[in-house]
Every structure is written in structure tokens, then in C-alpha cells.
SERO-4910 file (N, C-alpha, C, O; in steps of 0.05 Angstrom, whole numbers):
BEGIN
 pado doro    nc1    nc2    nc3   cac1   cac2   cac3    cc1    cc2    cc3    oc1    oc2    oc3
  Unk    A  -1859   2971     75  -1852   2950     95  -1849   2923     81  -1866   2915     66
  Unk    A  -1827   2909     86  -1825   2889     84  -1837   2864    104  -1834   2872    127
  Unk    A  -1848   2842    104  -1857   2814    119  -1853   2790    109  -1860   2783     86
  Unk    A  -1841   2774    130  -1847   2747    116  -1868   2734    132  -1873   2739    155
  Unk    A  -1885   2711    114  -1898   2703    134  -1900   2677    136  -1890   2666    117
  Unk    A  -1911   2660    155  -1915   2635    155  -1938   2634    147  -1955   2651    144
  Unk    A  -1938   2600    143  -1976   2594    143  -1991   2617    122  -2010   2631    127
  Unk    A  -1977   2617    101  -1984   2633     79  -2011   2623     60  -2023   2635     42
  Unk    A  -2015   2597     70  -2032   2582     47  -2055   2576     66  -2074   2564     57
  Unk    A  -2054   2585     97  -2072   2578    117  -2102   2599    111  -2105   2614     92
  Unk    A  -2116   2596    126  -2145   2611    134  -2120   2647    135  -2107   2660    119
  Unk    A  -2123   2647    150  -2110   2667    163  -2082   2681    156  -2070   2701    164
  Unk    A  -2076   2662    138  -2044   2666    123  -2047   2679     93  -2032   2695     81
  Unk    A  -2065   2671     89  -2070   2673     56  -2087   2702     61  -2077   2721     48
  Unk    A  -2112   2709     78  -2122   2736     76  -2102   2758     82  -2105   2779     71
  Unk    A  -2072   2754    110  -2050   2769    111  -2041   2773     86  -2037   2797     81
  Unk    A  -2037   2762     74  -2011   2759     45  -2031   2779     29  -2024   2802     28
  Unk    A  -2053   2772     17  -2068   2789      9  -2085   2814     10  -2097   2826     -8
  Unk    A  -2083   2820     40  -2078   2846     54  -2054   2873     54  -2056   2897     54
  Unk    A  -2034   2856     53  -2007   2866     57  -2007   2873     35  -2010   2897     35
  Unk    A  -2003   2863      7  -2002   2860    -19  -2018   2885    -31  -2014   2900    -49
  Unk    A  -2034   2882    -14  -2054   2910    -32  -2057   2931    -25  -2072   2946    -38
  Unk    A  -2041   2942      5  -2023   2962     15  -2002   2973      8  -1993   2995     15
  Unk    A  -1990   2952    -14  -1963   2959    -21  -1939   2937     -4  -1920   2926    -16
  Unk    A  -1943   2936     18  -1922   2918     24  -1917   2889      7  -1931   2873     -5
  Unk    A  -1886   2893     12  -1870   2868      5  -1868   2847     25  -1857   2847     47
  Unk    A  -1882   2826     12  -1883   2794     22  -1870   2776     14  -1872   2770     -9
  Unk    A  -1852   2760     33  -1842   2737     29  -1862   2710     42  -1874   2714     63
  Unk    A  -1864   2690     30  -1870   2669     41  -1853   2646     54  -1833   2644     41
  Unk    A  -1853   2635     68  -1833   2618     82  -1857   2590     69  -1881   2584     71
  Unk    A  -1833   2579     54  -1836   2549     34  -1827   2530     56  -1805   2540     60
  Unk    A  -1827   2514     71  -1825   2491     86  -1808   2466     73  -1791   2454     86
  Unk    A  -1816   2461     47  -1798   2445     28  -1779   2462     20  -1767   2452      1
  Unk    A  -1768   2490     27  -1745   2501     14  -1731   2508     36  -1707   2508     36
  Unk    A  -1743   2513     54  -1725   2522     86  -1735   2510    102  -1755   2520    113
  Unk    A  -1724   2481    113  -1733   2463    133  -1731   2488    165  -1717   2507    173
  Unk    A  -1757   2468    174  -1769   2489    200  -1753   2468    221  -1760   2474    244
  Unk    A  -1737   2450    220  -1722   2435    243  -1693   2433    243  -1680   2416    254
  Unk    A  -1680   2464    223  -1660   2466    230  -1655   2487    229  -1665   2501    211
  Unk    A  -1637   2500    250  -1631   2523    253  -1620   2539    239  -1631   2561    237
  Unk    A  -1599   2536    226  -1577   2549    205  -1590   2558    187  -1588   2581    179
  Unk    A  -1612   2535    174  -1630   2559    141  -1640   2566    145  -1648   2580    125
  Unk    A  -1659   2571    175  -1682   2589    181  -1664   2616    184  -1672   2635    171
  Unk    A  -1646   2619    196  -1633   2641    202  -1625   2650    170  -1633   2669    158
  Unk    A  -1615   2638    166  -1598   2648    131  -1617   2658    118  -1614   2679    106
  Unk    A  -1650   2641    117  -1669   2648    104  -1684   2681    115  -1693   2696     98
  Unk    A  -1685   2687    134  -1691   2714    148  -1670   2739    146  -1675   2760    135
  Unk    A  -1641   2731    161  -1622   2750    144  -1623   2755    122  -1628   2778    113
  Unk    A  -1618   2730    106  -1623   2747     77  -1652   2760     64  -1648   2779     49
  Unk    A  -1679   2753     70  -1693   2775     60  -1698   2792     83  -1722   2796     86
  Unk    A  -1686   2802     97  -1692   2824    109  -1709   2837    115  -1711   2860    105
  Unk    A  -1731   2826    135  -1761   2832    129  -1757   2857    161  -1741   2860    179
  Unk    A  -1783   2869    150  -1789   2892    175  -1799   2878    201  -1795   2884    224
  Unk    A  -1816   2856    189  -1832   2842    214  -1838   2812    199  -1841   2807    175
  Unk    A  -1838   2793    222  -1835   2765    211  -1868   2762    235  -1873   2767    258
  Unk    A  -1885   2749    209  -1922   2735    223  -1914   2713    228  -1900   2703    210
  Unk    A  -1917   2701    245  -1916   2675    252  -1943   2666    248  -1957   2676    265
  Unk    A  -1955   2651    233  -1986   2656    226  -1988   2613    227  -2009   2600    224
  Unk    A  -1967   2604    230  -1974   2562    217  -1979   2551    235  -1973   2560    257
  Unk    A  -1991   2530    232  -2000   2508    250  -1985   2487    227  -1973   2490    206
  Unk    A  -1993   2460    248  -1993   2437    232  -2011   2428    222  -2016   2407    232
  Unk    A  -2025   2433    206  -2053   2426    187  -2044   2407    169  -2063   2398    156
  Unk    A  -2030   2402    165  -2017   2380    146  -1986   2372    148  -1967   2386    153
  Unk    A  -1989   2337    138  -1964   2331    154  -1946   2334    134  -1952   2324    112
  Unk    A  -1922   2346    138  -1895   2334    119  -1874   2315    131  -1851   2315    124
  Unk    A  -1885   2300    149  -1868   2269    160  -1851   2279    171  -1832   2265    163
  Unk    A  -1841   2301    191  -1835   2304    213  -1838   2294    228  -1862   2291    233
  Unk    A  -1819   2281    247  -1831   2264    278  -1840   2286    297  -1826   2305    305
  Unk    A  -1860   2282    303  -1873   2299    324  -1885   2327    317  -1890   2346    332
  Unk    A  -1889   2324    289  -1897   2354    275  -1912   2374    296  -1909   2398    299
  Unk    A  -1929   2355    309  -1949   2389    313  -1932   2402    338  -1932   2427    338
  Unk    A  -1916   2387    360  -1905   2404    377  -1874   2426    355  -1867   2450    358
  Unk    A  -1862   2402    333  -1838   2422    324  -1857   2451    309  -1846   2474    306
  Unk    A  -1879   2446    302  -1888   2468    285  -1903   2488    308  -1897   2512    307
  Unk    A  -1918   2482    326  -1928   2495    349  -1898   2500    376  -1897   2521    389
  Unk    A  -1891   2491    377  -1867   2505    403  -1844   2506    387  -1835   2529    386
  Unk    A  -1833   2493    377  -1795   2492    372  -1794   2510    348  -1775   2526    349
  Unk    A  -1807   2511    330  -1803   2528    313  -1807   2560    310  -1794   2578    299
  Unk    A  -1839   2559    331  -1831   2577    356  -1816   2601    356  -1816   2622    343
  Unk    A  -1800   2587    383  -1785   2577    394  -1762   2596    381  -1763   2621    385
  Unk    A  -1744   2585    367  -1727   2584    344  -1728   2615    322  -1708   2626    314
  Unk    A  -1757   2623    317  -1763   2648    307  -1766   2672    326  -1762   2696    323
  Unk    A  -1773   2659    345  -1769   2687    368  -1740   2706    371  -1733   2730    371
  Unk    A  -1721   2662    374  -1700   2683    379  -1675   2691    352  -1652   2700    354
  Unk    A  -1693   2683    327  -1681   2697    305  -1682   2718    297  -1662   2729    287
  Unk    A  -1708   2731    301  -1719   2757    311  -1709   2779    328  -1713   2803    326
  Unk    A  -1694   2765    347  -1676   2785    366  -1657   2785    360  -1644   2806    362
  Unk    A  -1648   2764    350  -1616   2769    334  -1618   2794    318  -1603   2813    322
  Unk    A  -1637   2795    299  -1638   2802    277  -1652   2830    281  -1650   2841    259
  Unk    A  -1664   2844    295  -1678   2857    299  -1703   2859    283  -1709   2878    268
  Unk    A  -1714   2839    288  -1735   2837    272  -1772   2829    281  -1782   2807    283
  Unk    A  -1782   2851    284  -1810   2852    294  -1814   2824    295  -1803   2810    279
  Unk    A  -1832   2809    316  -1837   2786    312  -1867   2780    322  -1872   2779    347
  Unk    A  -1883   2776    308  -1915   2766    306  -1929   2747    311  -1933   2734    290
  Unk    A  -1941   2735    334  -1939   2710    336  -1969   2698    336  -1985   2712    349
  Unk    A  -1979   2678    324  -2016   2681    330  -2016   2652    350  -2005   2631    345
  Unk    A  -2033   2660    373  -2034   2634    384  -2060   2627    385  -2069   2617    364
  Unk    A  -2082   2631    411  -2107   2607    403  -2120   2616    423  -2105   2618    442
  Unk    A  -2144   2622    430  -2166   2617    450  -2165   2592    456  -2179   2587    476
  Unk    A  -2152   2568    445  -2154   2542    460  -2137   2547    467  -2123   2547    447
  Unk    A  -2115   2555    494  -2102   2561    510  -2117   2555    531  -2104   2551    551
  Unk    A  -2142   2555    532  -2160   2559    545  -2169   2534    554  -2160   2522    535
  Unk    A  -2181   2516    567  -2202   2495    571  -2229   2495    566  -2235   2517    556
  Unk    A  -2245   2483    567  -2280   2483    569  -2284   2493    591  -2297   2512    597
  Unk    A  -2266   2472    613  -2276   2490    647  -2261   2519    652  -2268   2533    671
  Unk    A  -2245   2526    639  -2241   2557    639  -2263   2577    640  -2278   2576    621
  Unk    A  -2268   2594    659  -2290   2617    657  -2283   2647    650  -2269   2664    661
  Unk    A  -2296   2647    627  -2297   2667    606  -2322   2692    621  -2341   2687    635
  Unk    A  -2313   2713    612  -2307   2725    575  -2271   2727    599  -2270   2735    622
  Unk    A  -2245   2717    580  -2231   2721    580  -2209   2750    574  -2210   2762    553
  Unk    A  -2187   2761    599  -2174   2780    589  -2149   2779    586  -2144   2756    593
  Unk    A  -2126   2791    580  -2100   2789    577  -2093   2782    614  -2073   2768    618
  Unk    A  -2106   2788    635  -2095   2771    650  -2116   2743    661  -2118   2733    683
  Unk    A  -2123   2739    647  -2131   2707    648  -2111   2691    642  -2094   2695    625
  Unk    A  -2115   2670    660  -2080   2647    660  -2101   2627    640  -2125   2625    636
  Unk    A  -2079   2617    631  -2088   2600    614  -2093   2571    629  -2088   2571    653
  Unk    A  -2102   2549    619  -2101   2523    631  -2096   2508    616  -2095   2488    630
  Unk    A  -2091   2500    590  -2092   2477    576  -2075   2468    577  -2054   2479    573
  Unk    A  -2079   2434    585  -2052   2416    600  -2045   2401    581  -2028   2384    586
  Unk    A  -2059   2404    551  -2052   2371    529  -2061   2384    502  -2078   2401    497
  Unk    A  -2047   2372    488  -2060   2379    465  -2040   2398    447  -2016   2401    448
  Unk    A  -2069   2411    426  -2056   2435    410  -2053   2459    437  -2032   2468    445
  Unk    A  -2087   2467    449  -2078   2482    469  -2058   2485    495  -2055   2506    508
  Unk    A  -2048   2461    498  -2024   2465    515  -2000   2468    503  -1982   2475    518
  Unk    A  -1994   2464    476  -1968   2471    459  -1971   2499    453  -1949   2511    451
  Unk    A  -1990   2512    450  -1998   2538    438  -1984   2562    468  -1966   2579    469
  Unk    A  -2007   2549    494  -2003   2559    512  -1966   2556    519  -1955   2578    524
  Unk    A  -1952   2537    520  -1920   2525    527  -1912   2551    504  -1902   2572    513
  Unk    A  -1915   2550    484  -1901   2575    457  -1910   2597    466  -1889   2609    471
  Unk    A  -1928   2612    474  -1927   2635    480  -1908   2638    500  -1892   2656    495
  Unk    A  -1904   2625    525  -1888   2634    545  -1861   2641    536  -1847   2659    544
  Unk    A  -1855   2622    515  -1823   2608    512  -1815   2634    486  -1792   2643    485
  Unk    A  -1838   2642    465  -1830   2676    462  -1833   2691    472  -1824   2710    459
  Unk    A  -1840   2697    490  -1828   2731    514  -1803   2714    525  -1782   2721    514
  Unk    A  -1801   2700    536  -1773   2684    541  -1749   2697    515  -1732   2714    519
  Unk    A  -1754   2683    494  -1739   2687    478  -1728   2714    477  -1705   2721    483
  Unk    A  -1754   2734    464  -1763   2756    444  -1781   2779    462  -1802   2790    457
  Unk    A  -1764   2780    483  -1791   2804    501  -1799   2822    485  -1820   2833    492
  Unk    A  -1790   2829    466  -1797   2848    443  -1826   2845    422  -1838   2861    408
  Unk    A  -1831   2815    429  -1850   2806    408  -1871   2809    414  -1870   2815    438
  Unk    A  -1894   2809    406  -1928   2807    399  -1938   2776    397  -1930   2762    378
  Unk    A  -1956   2767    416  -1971   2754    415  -1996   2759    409  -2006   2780    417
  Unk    A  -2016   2736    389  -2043   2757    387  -2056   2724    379  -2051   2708    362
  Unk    A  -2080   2726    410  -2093   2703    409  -2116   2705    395  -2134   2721    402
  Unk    A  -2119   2689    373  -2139   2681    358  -2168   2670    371  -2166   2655    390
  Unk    A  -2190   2675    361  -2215   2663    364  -2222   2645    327  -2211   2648    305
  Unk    A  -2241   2633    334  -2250   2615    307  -2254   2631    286  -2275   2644    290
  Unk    A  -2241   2636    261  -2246   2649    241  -2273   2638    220  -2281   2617    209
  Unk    A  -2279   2672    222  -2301   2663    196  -2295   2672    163  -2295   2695    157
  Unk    A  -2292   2655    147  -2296   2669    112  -2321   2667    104  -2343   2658    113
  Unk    A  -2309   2681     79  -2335   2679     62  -2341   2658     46  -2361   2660     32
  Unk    A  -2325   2637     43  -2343   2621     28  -2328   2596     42  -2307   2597     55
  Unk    A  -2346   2573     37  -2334   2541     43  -2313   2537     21  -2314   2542     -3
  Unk    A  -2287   2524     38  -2265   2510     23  -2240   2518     44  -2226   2497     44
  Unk    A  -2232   2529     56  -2222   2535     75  -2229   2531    106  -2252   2532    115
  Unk    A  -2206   2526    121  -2213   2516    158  -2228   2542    173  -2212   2555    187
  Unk    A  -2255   2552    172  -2263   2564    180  -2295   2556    190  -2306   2535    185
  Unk    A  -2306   2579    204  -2335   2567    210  -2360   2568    189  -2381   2557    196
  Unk    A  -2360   2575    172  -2367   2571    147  -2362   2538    145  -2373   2522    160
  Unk    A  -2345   2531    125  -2341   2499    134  -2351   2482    147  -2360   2460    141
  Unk    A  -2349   2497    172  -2366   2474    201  -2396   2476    190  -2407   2455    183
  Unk    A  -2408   2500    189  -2435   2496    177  -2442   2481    163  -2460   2464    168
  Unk    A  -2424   2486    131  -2440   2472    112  -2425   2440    121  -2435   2425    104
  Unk    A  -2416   2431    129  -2399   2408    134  -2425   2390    156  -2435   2368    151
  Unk    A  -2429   2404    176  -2444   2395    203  -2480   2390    192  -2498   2379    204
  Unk    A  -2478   2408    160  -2508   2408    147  -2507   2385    135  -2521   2367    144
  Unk    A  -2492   2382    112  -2479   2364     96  -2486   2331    117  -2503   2317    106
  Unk    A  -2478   2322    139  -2469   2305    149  -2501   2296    165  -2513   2274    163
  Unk    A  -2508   2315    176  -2526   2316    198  -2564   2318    179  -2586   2306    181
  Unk    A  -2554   2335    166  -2590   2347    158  -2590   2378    176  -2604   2397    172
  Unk    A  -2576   2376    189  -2576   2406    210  -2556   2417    220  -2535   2405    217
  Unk    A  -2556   2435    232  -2535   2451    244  -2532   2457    277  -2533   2481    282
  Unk    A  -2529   2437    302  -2540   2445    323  -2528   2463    328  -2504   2463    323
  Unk    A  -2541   2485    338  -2523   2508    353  -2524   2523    381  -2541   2540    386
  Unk    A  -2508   2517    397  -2512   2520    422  -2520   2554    431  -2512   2575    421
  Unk    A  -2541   2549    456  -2553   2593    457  -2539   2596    481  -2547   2616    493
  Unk    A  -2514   2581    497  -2507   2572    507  -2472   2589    508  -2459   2599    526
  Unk    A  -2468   2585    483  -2440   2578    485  -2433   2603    472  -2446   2605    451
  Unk    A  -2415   2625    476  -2409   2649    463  -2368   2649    457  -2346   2653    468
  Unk    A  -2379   2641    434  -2347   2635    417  -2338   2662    409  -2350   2680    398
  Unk    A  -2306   2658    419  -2289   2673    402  -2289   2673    373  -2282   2652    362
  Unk    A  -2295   2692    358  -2294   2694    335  -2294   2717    318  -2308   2736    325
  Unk    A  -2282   2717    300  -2282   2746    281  -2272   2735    249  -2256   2717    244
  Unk    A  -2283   2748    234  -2279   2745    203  -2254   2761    197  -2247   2785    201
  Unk    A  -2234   2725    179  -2217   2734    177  -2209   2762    165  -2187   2773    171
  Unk    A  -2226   2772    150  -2218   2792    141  -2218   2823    153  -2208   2844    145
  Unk    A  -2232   2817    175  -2223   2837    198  -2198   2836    218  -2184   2853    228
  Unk    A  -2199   2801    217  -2167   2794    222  -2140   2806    216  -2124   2817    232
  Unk    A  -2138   2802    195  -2114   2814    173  -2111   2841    184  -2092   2842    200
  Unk    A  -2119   2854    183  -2113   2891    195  -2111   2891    216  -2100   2912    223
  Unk    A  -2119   2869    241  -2118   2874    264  -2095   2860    261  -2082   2872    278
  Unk    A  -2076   2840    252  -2056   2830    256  -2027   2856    246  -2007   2861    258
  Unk    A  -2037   2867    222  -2022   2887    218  -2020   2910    233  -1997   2918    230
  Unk    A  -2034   2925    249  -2040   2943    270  -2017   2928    289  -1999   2944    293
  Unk    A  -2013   2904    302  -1988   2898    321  -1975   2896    320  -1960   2892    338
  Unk    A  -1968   2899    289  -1933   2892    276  -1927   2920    290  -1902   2921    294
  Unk    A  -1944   2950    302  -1924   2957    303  -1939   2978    328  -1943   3003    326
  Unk    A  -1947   2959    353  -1966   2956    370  -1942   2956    395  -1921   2946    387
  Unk    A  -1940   2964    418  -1923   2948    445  -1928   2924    445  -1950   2914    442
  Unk    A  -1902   2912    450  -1894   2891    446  -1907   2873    472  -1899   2883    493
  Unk    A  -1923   2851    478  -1934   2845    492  -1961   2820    478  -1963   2814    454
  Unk    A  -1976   2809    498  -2006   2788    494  -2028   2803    491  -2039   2815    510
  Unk    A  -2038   2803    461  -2062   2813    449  -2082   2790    446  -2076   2766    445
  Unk    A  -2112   2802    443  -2139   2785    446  -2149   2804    416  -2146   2828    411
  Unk    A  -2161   2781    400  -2169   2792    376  -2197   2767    377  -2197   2743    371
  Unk    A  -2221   2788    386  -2251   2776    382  -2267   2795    376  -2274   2814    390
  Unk    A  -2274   2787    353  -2297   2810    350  -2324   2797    359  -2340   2796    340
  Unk    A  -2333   2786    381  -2355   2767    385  -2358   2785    412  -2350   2777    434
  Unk    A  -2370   2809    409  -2382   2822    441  -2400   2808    451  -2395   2798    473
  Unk    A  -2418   2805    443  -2451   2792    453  -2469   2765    451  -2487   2755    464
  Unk    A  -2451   2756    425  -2473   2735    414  -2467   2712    417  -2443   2704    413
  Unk    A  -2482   2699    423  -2478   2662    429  -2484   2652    399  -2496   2665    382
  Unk    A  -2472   2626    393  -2469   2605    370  -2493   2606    350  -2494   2608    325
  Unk    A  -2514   2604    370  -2534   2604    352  -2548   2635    344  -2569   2632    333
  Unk    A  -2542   2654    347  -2550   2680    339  -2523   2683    315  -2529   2695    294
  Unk    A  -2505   2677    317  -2484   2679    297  -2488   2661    281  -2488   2669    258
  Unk    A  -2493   2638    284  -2502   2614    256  -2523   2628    237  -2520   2636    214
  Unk    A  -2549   2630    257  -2568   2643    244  -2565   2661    219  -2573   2659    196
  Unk    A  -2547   2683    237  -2541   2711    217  -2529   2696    193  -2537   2700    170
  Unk    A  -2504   2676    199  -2487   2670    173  -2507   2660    152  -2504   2666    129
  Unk    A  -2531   2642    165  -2546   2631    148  -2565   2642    134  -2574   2632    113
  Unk    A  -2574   2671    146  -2582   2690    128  -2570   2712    102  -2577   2726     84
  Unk    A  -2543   2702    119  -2520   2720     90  -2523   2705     71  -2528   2715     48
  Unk    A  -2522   2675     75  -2507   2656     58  -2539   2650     46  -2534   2635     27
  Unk    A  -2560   2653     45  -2585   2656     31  -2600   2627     39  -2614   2614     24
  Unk    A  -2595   2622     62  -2608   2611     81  -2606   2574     77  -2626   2560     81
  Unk    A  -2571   2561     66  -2572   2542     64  -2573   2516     89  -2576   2492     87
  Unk    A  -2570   2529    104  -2566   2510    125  -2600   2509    146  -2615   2528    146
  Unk    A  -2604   2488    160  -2620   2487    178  -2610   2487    216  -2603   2468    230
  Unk    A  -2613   2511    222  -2598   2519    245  -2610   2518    264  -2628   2534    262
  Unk    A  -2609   2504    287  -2622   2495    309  -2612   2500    337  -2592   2489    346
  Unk    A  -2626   2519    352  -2620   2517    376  -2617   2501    397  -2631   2481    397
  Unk    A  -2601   2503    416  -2589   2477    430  -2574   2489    460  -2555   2504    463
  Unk    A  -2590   2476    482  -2574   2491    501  -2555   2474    513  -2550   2481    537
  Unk    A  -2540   2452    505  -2526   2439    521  -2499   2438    520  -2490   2416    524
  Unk    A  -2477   2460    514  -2457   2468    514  -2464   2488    525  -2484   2500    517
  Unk    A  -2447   2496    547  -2449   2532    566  -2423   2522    566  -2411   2502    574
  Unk    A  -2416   2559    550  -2383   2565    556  -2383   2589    543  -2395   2592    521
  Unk    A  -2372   2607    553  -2369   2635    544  -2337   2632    551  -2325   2628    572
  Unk    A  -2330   2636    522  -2307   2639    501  -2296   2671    493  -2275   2678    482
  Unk    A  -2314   2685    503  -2304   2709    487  -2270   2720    502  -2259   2711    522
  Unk    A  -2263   2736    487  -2238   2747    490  -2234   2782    498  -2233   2798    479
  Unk    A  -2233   2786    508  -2231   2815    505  -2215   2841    516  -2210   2846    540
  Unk    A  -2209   2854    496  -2185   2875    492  -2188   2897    480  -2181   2899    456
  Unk    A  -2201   2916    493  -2199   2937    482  -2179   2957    460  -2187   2971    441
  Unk    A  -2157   2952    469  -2143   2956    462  -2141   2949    425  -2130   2967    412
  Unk    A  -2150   2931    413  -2149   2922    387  -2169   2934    374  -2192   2937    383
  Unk    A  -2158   2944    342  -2177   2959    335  -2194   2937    310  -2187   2934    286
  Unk    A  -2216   2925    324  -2236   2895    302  -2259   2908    306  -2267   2916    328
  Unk    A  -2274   2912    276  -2300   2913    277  -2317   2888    295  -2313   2864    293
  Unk    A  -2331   2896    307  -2356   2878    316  -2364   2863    293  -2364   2872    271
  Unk    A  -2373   2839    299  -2392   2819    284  -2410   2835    266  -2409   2833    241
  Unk    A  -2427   2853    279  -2450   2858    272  -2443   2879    245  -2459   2881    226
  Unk    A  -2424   2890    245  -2418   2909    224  -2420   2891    191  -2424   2902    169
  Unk    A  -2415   2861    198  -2419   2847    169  -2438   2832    174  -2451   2826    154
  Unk    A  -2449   2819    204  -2477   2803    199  -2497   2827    216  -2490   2830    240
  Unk    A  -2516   2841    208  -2530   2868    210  -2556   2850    218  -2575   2862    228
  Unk    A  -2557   2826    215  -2583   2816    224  -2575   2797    256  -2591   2782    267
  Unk    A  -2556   2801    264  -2553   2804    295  -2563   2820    315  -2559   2844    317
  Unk    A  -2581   2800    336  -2596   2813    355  -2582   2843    364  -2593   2857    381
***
């Protein structure tokens, strides 16, 4: 199989590429400074010519390259734009969008027919792009993300937030409260490959069945050989979880084993 992917250098971009890679599949990366994402003609030229089996849509705007209005052209128009290059082209199309689709006052555990609400923001651009690919690309795969975890600090994941929120604070509050979408990226990656060739339709990828923030901090802080000081906290209530049977993600507990 051939893929190209976006957001190659992201959390979630970089463990795909390195997944794929060690399956055997052939990866292209989509360079941003070599195929501008705000015009139509080289995105298309750039996909015709490598000829991929399935195109990940995996980027955000995490960093600016002085685009006016970057995060909507990189979250909807570009999109947008790949959906329906994809149908031109017949070409699988992968799309990752966000549990922030969602609000705070949204009531969870969330399913594929939960409407979304988010009226501003990243989550209302995320939410506006999903509609606008089945529009495009009824053919395509949506697959909403929860907060990724790695294994080590240096990348946008919850790792980070820990040592970052330790770093800053002296502690780590963690709400017993609040039960987040989440799964390690590297359970990610396979579940994103599993839809390249999945019915075409809105997937939920959480491996977070049971556990609230602070039972999951805890565990990380016992992997991680207990650097952080993790504190319970009940004043965030929001159950975040996502759920779909249908996706084949290990549970949390299969890599943190010291979960209730």
C-alpha cells in the first residue's frame, strides 16, 4: 500500500509514518513549503502524481507559516479541497478530527450519534470539516480523536501536560471528576490504519473505558517512576469518553496495568 500523509511531523503523524514504514508500506509526506495547502492545482498534481492507495489527513495548525487565517485554511479549506481530490482521484480518504467537537456542557460518554456543539474555535472548525467531507467525499473516513498519550516529554501530548503542569506548578491537579478521551498514540496508529480500509463513515477512537484524570495521571506517574506529584481534585465534572465499538484499541489498562 501506498499513503500520503499530512501532519507527518505531528504527535500522531510521526507514530503513522512510523507504523506504516515498518509494515512495509510506502509513505509519502506532504511538505507544506513544497506544495502550498491554499492552492488547488499543486495539491491535485501533488496526489495524482504519487498515486497513493489512501491519503491521512492527520495536520492541524500547530505552527504558523504566515497564512492569513491559518487555522480555519488548515482545519476546513484544506479539508475541504482533499476530500474532493480524493474523489476525483479515487483515492481512500482519512480524516482525524477531535473530541473537541464537543463542548464542556456536552454530556458524555459520547457516540457516533452524538451531535456535536462547538460554536467557536478549533472545535467548531473541526466540527464545520467533518460535515463539509461527507459533502465532498461520501466515500471517506472520519476518525475522532481523544488526547494522545506518548512515551516520553517533547511532543503535544499528555505526558507534556504532566511534566509541564509539574514543572510550573510543584503539582499536577487532577480532576476524579473528569473522564477524558484518550489513548496512546501508539495504539492510535493501527487503529487509524484499520479505517483506511473500514466503511466509509464517523469513527470514535478512545481507549479510556473507565477512568477519570486522576486514576490515569496516577498510573502514568507510576510508569514514568513516579516524577510528578499528582493530586486529586474534584472541580471539573465532564465525562469525555467516546465510544465505538466498532474500533479495534487496546484499553488503557493493557499499558498502564496499575489502573483501578
Amino acid at each position: 500500500m501506498k499513503a500520503i500523509l499530512t501532519g507527518a511531523a505531528g504527535t500522531v503523524g510521526s507514530a503513522m509514518a512510523t507504523h506504516l514504514r515498518e509494515l512495509g508500506h510506502q509513505v509519502s509526506t506532504w511538505n507544506r513549503r513544497v506544495v502550498p495547502i491554499d492552492r488547488y492545482q499543486p495539491m491535485e498534481d501533488f496526489v495524482r502524481r504519487e498515486r497513493p492507495d489512501v491519503l491521512f489527513h492527520l495536520a492541524i495548525a500547530s505552527r504558523s507559516t504566515g497564512i492569513a487565517n491559518e487555522s480555519w485554511v488548515v482545519n476546513y479549506e484544506w479539508t475541504s479541497e482533499l476530500a474532493w481530490i480524493t474523489r476525483q482521484l479515487d483515492v481512500r480518504f482519512v480524516f482525524t478530527s477531535s473530541v473537541m467537537v464537543f463542548t464542556n456542557n456536552a454530556k458524555g460518554p459520547f457516540t457516533v450519534e452524538s451531535v456535536p456543539n462547538a460554536g467557536e474555535g478549533y472545535g467548531c472548525e473541526k466540527r464545520m470539516a467533518e460535515q463539509r467531507v461527507f459533502h465532498q467525499n461520501p466515500q471517506a473516513v472520519v476518525a475522532r480523536l481523544g488526547w494522545q498519550i506518548g512515551e516520553r516529554v517533547g511532543s503535544n501530548n499528555m505526558i507534556d501536560f504532566l511534566a509541564k503542569q509539574s514543572a510550573s506548578n510543584g503539582s499536577v491537579q487532577a480532576s476524579r471528576k473528569w473522564y477524558p478521551a484518550c489513548s496512546f498514540v501508539r495504539d492510535t496508529a493501527p487503529a487509524l490504519l484499520w479505517l483506511a480500509s473500514a466503511t466509509p463513515g464517523l469513527y470514535l477512537i478512545d481507549s479510556n473505558t473507565r477512568w477519570n484524570f486522576h486514576q490515569i495521571a496516577s498510573a502514568l506517574n507510576e510508569k514514568h517512576g513516579r516524577r510528578w506529584n499528582v493530586i486529586g481534585i474534584d472541580d471539573f465534572v465532564y465525562d469525555q469518553r467516546m465510544i465505538d465499538p466498532r474500533v479495534p484499541i487496546p484499553s488503557l489498562q493493557s499499558t498502564l496495568p496499575s489502573l483501578p
